[in-house]
SEMARBA-900690 format. One record per residue: x, y, z of N, C-alpha, C, CB in turn; residue in one letter. Coordinates in steps of 0.001 Angstrom, whole numbers. Glycine has a CB too. Layout:
@n.X: X, n.Y: Y, n.Z: Z, ca.X: X, ca.Y: Y, ca.Z: Z, c.X: X, c.Y: Y, c.Z: Z, cb.X: X, cb.Y: Y, cb.Z: Z, res: A
...
This chain:
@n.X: -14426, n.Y: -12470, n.Z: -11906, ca.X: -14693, ca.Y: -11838, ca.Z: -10612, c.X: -14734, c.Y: -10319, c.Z: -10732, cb.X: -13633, cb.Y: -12251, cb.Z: -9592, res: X
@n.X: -15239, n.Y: -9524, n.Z: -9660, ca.X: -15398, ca.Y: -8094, ca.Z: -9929, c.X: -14752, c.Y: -7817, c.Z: -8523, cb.X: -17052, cb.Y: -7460, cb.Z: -10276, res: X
@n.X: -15085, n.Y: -6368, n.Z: -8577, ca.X: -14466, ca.Y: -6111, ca.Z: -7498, c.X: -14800, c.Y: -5945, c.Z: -6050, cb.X: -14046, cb.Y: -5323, cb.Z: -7778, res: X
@n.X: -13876, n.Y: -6515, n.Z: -5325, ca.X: -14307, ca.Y: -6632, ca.Z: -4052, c.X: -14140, c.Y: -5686, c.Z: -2769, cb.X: -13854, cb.Y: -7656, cb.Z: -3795, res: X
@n.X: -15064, n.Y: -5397, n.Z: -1804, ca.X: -14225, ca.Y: -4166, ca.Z: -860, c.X: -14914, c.Y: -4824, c.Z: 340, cb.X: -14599, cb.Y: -2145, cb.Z: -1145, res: X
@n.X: -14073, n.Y: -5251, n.Z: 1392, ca.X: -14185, ca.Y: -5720, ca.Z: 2475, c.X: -13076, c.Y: -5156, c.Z: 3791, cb.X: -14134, cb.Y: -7078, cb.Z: 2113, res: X
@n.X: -12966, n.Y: -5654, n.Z: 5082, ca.X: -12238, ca.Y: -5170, ca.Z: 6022, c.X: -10965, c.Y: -5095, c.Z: 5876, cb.X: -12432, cb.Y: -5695, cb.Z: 6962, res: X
@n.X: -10450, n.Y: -6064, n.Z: 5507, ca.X: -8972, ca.Y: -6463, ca.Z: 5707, c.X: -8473, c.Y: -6964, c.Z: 6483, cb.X: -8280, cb.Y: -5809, cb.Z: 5716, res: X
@n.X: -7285, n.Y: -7946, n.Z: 6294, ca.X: -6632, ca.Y: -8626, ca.Z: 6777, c.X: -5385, c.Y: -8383, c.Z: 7121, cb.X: -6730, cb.Y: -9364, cb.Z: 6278, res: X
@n.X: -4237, n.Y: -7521, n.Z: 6652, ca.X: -2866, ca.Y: -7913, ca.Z: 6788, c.X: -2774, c.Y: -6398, c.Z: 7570, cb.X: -1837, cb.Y: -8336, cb.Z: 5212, res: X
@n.X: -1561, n.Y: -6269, n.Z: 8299, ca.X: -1096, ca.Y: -5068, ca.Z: 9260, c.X: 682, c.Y: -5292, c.Z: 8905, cb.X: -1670, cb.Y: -5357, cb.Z: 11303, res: X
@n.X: 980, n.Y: -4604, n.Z: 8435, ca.X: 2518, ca.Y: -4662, ca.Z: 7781, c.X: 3141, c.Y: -3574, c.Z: 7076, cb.X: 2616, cb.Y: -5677, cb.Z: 6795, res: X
@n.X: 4250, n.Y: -3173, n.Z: 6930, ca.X: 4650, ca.Y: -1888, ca.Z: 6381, c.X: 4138, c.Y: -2022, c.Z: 4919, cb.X: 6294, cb.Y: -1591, cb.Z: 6508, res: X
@n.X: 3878, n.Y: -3336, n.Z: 4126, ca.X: 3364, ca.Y: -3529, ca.Z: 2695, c.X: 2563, c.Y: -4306, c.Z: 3011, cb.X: 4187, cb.Y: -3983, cb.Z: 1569, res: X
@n.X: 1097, n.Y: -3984, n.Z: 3261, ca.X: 219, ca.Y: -4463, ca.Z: 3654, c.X: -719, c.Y: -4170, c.Z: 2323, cb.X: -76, cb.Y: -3998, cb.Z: 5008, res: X
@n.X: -969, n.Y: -3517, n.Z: 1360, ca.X: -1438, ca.Y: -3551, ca.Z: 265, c.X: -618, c.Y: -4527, c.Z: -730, cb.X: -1544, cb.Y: -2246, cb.Z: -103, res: X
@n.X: 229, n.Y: -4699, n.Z: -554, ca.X: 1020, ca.Y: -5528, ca.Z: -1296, c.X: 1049, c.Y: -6923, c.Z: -1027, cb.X: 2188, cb.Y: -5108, cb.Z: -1235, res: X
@n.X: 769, n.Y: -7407, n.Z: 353, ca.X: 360, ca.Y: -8546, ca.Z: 792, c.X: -937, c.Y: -8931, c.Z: 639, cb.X: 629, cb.Y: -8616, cb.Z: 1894, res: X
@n.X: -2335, n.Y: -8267, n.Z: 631, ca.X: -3843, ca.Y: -8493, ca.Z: -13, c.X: -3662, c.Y: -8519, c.Z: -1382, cb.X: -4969, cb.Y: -7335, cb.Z: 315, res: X
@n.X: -3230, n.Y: -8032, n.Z: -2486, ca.X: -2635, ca.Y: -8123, ca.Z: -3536, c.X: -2485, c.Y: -9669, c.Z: -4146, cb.X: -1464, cb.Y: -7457, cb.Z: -3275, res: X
@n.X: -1517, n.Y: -9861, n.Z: -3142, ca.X: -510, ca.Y: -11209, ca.Z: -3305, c.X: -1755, c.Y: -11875, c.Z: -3008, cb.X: 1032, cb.Y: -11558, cb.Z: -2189, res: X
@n.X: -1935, n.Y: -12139, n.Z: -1691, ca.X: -2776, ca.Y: -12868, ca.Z: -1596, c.X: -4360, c.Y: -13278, c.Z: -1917, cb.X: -2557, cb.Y: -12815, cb.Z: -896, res: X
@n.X: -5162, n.Y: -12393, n.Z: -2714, ca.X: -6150, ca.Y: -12416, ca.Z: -3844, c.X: -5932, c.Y: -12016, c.Z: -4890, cb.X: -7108, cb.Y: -11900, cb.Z: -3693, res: X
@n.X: -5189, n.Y: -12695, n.Z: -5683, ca.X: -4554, ca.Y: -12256, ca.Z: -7015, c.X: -6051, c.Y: -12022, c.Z: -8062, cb.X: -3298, cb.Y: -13682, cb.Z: -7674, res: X
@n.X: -7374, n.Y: -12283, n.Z: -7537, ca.X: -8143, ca.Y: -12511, ca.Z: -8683, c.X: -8747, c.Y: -11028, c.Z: -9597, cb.X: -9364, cb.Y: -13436, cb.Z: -8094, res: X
@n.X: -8279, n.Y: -10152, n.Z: -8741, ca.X: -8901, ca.Y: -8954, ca.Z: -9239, c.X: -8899, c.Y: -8052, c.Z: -8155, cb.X: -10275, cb.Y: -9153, cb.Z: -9780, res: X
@n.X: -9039, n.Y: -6812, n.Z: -8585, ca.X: -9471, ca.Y: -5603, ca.Z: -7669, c.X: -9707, c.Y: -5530, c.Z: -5767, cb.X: -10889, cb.Y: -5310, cb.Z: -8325, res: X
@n.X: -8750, n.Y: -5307, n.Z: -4837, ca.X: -9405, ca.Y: -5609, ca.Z: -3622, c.X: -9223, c.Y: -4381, c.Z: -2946, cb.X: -8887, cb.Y: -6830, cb.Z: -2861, res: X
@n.X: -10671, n.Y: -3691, n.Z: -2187, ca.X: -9999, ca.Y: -2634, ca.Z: -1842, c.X: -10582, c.Y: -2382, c.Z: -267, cb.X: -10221, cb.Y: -1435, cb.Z: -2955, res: X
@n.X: -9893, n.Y: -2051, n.Z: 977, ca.X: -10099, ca.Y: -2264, ca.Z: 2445, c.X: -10029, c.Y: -1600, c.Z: 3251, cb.X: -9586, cb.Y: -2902, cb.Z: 2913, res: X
@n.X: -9810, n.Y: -1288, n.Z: 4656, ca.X: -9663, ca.Y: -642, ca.Z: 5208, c.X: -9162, c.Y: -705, c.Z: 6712, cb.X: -10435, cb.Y: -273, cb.Z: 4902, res: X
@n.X: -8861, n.Y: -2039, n.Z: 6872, ca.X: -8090, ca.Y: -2546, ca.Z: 7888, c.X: -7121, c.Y: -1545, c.Z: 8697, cb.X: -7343, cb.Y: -3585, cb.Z: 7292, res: X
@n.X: -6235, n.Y: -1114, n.Z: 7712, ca.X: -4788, ca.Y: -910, ca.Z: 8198, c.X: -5269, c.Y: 1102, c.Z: 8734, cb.X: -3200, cb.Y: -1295, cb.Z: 6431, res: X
@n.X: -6263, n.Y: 1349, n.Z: 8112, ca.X: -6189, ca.Y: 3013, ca.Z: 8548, c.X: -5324, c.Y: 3566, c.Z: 7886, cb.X: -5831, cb.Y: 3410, cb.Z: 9969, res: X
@n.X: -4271, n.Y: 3436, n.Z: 6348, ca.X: -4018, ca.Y: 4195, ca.Z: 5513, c.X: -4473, c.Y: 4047, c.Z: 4639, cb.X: -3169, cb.Y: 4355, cb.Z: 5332, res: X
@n.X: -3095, n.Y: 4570, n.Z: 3405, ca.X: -3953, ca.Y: 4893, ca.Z: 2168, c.X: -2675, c.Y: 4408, c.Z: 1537, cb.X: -4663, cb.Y: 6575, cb.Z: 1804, res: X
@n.X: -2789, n.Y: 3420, n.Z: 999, ca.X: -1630, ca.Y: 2851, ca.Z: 318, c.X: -2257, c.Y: 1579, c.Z: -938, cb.X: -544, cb.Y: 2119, cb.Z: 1678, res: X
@n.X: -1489, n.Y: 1527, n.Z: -2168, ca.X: -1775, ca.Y: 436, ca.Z: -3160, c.X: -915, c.Y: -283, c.Z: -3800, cb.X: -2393, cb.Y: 809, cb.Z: -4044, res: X
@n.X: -1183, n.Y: -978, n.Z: -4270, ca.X: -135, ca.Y: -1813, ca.Z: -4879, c.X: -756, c.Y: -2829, c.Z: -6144, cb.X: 541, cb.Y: -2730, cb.Z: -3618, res: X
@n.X: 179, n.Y: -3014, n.Z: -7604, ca.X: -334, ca.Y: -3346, ca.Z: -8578, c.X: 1227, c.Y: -4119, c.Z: -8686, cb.X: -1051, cb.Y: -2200, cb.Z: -9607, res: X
@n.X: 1045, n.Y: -5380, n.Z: -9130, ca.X: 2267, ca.Y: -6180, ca.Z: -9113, c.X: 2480, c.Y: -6593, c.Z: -10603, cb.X: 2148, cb.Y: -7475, cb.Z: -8104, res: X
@n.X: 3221, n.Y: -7008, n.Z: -11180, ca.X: 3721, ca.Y: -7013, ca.Z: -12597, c.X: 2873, c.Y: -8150, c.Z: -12697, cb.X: 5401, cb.Y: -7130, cb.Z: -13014, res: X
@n.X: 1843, n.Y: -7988, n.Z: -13855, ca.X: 897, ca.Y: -9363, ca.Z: -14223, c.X: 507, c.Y: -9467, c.Z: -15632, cb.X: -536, cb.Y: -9396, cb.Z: -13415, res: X
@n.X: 458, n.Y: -10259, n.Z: -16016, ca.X: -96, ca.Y: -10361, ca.Z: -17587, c.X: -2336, c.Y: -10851, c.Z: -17117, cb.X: 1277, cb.Y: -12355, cb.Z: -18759, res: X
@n.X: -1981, n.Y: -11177, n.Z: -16125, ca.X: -3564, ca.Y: -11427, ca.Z: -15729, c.X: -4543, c.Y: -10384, c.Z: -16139, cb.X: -3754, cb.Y: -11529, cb.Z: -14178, res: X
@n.X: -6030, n.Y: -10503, n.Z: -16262, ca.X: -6482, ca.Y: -9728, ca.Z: -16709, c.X: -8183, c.Y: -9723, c.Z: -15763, cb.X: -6249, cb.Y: -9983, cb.Z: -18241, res: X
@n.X: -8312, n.Y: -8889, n.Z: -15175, ca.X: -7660, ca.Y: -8038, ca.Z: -14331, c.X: -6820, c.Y: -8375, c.Z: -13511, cb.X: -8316, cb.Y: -7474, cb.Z: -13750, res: X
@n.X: -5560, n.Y: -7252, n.Z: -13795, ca.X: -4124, ca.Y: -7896, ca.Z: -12567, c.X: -4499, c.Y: -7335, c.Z: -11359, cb.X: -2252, cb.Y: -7285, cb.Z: -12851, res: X
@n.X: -4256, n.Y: -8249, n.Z: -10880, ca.X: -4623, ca.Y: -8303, ca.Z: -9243, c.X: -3968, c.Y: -6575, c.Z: -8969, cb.X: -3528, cb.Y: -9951, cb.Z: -8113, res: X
@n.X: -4443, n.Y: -6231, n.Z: -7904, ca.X: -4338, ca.Y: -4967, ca.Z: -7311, c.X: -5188, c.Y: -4531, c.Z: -6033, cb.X: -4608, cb.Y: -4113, cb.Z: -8318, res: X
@n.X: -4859, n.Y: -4257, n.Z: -4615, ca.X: -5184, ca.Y: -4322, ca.Z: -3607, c.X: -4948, c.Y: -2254, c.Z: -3574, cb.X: -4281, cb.Y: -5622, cb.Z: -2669, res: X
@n.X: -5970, n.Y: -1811, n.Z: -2601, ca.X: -5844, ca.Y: -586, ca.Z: -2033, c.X: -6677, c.Y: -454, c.Z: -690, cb.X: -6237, cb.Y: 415, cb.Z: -3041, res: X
@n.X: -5819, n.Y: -497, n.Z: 276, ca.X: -6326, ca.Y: 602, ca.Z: 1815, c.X: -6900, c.Y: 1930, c.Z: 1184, cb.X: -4708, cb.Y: 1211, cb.Z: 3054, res: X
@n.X: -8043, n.Y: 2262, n.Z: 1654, ca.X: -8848, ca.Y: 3453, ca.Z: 1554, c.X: -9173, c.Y: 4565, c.Z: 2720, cb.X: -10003, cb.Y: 2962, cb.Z: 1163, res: X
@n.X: -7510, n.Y: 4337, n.Z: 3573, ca.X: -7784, ca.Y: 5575, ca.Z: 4609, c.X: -9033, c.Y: 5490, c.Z: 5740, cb.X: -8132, cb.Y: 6896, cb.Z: 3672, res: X
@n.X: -9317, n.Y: 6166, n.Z: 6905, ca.X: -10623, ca.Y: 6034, ca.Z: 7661, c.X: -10882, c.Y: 7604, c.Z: 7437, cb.X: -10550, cb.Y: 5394, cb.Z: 9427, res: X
@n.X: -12033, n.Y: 7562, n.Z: 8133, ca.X: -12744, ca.Y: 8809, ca.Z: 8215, c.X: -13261, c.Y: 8851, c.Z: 10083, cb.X: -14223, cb.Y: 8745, cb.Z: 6892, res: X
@n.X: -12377, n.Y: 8752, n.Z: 11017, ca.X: -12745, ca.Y: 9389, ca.Z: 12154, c.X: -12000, c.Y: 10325, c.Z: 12701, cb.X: -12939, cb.Y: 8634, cb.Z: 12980, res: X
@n.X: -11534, n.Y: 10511, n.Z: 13450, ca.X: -10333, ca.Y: 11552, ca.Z: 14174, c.X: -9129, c.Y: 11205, c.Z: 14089, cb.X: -10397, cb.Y: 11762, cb.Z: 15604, res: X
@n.X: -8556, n.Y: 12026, n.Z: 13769, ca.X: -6784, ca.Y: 11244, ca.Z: 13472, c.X: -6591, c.Y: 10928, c.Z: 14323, cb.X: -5440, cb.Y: 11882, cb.Z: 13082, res: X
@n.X: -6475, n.Y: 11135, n.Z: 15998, ca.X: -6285, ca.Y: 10803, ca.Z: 17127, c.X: -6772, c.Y: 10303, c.Z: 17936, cb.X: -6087, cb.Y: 11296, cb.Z: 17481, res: X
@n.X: -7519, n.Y: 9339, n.Z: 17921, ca.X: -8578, ca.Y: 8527, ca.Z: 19137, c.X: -7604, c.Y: 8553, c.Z: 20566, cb.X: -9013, cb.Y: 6479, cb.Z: 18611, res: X
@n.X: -8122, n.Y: 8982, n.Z: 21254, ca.X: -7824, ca.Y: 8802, ca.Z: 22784, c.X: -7197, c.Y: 7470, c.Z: 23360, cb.X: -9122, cb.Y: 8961, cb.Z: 23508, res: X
@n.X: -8027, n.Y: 6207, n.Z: 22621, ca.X: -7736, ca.Y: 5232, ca.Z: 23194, c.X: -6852, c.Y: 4532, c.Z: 22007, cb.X: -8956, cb.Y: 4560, cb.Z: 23776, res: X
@n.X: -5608, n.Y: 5438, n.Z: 21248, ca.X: -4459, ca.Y: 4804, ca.Z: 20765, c.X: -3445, c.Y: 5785, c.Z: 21115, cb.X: -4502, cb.Y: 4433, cb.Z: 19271, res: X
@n.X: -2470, n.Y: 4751, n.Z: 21977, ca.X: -1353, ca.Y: 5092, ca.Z: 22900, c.X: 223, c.Y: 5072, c.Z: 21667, cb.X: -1337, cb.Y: 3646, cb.Z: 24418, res: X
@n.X: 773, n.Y: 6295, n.Z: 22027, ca.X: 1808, ca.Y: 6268, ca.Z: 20687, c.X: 1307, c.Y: 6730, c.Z: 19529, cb.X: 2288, cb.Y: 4912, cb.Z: 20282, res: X
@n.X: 2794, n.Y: 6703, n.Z: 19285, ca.X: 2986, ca.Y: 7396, ca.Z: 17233, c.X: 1626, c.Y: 6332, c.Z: 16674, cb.X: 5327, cb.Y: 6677, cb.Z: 15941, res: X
@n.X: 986, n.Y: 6898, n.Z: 15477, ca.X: 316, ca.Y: 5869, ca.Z: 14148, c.X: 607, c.Y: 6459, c.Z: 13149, cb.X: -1279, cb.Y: 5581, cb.Z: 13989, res: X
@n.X: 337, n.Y: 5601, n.Z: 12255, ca.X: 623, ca.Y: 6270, ca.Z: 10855, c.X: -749, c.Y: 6113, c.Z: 10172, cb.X: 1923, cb.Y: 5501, cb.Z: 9920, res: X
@n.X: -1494, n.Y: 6247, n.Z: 10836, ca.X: -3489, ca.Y: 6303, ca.Z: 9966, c.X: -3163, c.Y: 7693, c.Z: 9318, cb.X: -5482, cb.Y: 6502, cb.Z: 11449, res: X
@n.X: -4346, n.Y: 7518, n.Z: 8297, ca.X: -4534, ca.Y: 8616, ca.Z: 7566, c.X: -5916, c.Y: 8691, c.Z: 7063, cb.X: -3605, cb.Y: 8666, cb.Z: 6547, res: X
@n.X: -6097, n.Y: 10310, n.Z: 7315, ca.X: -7750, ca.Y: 10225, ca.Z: 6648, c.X: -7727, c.Y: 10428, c.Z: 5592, cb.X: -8833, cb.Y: 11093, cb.Z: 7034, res: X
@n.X: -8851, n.Y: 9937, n.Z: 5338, ca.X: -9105, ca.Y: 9584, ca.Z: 3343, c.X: -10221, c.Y: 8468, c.Z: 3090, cb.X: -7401, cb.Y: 8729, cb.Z: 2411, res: X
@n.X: -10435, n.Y: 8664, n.Z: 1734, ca.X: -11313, ca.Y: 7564, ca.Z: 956, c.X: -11231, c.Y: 7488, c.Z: 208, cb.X: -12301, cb.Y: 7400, cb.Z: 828, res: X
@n.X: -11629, n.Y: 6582, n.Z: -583, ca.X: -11482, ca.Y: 6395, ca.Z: -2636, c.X: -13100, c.Y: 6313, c.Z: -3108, cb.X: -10475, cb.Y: 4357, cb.Z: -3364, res: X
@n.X: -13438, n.Y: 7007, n.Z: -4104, ca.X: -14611, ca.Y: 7247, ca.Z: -4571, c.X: -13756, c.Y: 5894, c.Z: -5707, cb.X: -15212, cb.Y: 9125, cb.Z: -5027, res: X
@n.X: -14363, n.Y: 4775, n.Z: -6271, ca.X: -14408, ca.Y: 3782, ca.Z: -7276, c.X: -15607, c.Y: 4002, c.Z: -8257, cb.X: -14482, cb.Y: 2424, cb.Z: -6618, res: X
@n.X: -15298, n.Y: 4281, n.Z: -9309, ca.X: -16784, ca.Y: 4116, ca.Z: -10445, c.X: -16487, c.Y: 3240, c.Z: -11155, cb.X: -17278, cb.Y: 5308, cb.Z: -11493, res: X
@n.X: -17371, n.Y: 2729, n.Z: -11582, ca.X: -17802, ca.Y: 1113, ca.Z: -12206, c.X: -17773, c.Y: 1406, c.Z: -13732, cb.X: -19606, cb.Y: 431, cb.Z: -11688, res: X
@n.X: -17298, n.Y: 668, n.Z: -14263, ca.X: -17411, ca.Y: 1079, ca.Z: -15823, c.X: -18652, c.Y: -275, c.Z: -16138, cb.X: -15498, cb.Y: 936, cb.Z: -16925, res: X
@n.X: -18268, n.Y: -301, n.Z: -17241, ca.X: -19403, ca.Y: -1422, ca.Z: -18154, c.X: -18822, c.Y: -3275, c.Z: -18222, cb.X: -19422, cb.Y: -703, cb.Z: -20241, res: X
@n.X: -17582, n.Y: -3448, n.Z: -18142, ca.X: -17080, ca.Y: -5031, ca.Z: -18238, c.X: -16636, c.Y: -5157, c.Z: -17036, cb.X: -15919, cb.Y: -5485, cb.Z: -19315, res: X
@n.X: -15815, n.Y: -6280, n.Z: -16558, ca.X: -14663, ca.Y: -6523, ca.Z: -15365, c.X: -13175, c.Y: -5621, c.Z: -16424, cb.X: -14337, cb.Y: -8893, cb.Z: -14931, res: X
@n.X: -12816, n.Y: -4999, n.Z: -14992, ca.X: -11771, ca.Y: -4563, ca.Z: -14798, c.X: -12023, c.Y: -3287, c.Z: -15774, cb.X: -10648, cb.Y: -5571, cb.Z: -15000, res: X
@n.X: -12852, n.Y: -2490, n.Z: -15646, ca.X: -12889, ca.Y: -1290, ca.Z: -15942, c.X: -13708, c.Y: -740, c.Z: -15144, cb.X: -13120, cb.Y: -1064, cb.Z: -17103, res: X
@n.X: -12512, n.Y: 355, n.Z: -14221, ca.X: -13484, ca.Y: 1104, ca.Z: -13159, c.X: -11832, c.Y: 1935, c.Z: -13269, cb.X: -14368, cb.Y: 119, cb.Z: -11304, res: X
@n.X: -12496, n.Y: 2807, n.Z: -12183, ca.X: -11142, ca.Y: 4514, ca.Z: -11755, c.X: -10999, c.Y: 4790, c.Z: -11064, cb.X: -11068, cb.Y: 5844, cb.Z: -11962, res: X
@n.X: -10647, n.Y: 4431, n.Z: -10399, ca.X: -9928, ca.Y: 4776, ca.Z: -8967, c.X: -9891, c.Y: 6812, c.Z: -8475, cb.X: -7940, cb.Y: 4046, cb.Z: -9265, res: X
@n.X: -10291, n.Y: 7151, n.Z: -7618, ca.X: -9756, ca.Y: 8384, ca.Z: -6974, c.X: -9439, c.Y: 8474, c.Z: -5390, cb.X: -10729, cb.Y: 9410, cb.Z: -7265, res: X
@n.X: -8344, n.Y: 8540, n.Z: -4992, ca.X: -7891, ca.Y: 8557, ca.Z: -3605, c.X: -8078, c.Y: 9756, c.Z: -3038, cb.X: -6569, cb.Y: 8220, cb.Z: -3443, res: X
@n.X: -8901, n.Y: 10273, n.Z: -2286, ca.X: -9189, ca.Y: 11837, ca.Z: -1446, c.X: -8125, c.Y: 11834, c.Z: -518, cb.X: -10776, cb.Y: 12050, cb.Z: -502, res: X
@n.X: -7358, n.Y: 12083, n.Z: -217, ca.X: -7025, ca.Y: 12678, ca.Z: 957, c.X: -7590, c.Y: 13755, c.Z: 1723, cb.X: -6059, cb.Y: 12968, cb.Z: 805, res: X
@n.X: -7483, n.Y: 13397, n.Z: 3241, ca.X: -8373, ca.Y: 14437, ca.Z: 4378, c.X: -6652, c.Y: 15115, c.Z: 4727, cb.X: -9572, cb.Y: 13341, cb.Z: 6228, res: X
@n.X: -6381, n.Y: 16440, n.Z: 4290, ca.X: -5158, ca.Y: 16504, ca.Z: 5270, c.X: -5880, c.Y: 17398, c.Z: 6715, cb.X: -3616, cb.Y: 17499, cb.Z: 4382, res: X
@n.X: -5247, n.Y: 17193, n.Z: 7857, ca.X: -4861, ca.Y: 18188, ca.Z: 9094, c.X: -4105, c.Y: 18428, c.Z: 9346, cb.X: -5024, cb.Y: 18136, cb.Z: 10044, res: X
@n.X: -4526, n.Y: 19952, n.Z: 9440, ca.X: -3301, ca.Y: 20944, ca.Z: 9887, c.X: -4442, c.Y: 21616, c.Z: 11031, cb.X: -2473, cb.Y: 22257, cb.Z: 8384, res: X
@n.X: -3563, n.Y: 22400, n.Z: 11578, ca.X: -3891, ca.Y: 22960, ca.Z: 12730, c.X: -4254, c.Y: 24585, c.Z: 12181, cb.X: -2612, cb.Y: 22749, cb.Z: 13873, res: X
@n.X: -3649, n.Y: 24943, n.Z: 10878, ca.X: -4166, ca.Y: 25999, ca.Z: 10235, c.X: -5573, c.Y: 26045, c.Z: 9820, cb.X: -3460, cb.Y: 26171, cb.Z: 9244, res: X
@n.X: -6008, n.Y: 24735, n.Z: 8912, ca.X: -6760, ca.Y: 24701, ca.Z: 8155, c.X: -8016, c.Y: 23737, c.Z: 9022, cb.X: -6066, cb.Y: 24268, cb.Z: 6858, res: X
@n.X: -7534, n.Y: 23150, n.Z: 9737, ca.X: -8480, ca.Y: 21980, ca.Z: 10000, c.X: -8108, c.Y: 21167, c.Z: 9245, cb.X: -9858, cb.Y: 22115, cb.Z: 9856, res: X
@n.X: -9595, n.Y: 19873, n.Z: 9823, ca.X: -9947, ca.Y: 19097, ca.Z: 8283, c.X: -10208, c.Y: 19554, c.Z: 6540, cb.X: -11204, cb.Y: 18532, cb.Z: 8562, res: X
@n.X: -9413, n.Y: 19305, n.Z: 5855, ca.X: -9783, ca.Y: 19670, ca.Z: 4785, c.X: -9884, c.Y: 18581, c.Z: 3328, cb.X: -8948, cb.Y: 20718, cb.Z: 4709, res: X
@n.X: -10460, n.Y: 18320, n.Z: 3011, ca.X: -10678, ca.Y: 17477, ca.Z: 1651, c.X: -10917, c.Y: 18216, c.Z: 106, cb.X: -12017, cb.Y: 16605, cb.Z: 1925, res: X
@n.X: -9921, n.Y: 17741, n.Z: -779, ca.X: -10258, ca.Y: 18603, ca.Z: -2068, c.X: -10453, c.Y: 17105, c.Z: -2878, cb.X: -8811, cb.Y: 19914, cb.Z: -2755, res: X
@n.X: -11479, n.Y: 17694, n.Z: -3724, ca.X: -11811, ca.Y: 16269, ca.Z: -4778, c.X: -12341, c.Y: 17047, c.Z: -5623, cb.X: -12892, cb.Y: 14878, cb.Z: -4331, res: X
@n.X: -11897, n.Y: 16983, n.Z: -7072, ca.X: -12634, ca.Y: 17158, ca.Z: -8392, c.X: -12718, c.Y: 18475, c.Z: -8479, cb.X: -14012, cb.Y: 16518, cb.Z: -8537, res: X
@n.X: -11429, n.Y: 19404, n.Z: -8264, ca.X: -11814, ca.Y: 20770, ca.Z: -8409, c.X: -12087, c.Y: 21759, c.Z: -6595, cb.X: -13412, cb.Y: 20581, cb.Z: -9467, res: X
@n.X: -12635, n.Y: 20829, n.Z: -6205, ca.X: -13615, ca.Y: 21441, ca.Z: -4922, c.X: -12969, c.Y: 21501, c.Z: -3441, cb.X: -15004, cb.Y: 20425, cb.Z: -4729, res: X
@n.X: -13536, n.Y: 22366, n.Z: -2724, ca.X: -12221, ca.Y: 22142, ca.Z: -983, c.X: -13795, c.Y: 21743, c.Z: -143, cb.X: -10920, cb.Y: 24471, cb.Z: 63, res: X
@n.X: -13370, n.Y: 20886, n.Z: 381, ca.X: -14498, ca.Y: 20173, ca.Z: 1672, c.X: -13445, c.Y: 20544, c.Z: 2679, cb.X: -15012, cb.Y: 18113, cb.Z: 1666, res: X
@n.X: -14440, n.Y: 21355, n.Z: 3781, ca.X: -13793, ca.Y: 21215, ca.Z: 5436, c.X: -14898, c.Y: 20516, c.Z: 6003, cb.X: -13455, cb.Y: 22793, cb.Z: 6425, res: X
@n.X: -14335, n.Y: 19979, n.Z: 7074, ca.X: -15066, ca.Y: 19832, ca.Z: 8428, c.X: -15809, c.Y: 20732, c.Z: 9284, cb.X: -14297, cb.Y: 19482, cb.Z: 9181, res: X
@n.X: -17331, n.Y: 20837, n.Z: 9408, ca.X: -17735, ca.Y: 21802, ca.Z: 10008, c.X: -17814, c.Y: 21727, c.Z: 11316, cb.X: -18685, cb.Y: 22111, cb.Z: 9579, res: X
């Protein structure tokens, strides 16, 4: 199997750790939950299962969510190598601040929000 990136399913404080568990076959990576969290569980499998939330990319604050969240902006750029289970992961983080704005650094470089 290769790798897969679809919505997601689980909402839980270890919610990468539960997609994980529960598609042990390889690589799963989603976006359900609105963070940025992963999890790689002790495996001799090959590729060992490993699940990652990839953050959203809209407004940290939508109007129409009432209360604290814990979303976070971000994305993961994934590159593909040549067999199964060779690829590289990079997690961007978007931080906001009220200084800076939106800001994104990847590979050297600062991205704002214009």
């Amino acid at each position: 199997p290769g790798i897969a990136f679809c919505h997601g399913w689980y909402l839980n404080e270890h919610h990468a750790k539960k997609h994980a568990l529960a598609f042990p076959w390889g690589p799963l990576f989603y976006g359900h939950s609105h963070q940025m969290q992963s999890f790689r569980p002790k495996s001799f499998g090959c590729p060992p299962p490993f699940a990652m939330s990839c953050g959203h990319l809209r407004l940290a604050d939508p109007e129409w969510v009432k209360g604290p969240h814990s979303w976070q902006q971000g994305f993961v750029v994934v590159t593909m190598g040549a067999g199964p289970g060779d690829y590289s992961v990079e997690p961007v983080r978007i931080s906001v601040t009220p200084a800076n704005g939106r800001v994104a650094r990847f590979r050297g470089k600062e991205y704002r929000a214009g």
